[in-house]
C-alpha positions in Angstrom: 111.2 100.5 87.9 109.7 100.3 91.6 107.6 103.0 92.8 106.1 103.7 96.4 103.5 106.3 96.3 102.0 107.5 99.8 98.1 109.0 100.4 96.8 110.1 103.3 98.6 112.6 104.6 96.7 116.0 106.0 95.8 118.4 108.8 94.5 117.4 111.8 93.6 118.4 115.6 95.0 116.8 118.6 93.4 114.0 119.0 92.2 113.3 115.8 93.0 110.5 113.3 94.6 110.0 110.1 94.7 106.6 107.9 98.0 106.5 105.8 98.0 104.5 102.9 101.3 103.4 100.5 101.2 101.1 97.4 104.1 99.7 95.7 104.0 99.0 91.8 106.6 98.6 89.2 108.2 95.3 87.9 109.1 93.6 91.2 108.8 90.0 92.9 108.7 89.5 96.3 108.0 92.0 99.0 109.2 91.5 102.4 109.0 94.1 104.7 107.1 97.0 104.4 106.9 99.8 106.9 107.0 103.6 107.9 109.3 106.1 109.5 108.9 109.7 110.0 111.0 112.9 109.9 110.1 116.2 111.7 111.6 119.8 111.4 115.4 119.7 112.5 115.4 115.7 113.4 116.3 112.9 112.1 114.8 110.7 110.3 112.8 108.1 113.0 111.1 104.3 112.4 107.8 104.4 113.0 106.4 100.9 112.3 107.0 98.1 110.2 105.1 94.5 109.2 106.5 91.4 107.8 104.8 89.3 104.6 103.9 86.8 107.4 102.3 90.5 109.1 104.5 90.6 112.5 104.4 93.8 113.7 107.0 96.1 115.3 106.5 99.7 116.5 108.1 102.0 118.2 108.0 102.5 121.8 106.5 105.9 121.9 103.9 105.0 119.2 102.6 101.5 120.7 98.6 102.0 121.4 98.3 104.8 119.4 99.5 103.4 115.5 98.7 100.2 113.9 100.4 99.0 111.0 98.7 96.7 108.3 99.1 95.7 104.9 97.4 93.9 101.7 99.7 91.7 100.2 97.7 90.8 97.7 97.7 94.4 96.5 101.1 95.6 97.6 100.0 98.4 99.6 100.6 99.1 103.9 98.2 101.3 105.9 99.1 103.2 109.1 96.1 104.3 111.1 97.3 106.4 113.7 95.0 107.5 116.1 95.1 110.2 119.0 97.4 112.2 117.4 99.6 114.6 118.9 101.6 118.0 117.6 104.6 116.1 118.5 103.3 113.1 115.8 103.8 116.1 113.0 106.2 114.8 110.4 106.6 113.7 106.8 106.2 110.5 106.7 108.0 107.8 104.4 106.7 104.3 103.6 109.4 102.3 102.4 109.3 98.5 101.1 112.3 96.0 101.3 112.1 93.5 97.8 113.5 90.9 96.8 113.6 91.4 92.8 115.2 93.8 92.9 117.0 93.6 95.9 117.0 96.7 98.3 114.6 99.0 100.2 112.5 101.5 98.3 110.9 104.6 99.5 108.1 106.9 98.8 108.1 110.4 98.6 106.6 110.8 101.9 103.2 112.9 103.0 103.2 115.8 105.4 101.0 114.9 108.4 100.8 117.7 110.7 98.9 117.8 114.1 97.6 121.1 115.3 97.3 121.9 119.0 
């Protein structure tokens, strides 16, 4: 059983920063990518960033500058420190994992952030 569980979550002002942090544990071999999207009141469910076991980066547009993606492979885990945060970066956010024993994506249970104005 694989299991993705997400810290870091909280309120915050404009401006401010939050440090999100997801580890992966279970019985599982091989992670590749590892990575976070985001889902705010009434929209869809958006990528945010991921990073590869090799650590390329990819972010979305909006985002670049402002997040920044990491991850410790030798622990499993993926951080997203997002700084200068705006109401419009309030969400839940989901960390997800894609393994290769077994094969699939996996995904937390997400933590709220939200950004007050």
């Amino acid at each position: 059983q694989v299991q993705l569980v997400e810290s870091g979550g909280g309120l915050v002002q404009a401006g401010g920063s939050l440090r999100l942090s997801c580890a992966a544990s279970g019985s599982f071999f091989g992670v590749n990518v590892m990575g976070w999207y985001r889902q705010a009141p009434g929209k869809q469910r958006e990528p945010v960033a991921h990073i590869t076991v090799d650590e390329s980066t990819a972010y979305a547009d909006s985002l670049k500058g402002r997040f920044t993606i990491s991850r410790d492979n030798a622990k499993n885990t993926v951080h997203l420190q997002m700084n200068s945060l705006k109401p419009e970066d309030t969400a839940v956010y989901y960390c997800y994992a894609n393994l290769r024993r077994p094969p699939g994506n996996y995904w937390g249970q997400g933590t709220q952030v939200t950004v007050s104005s």
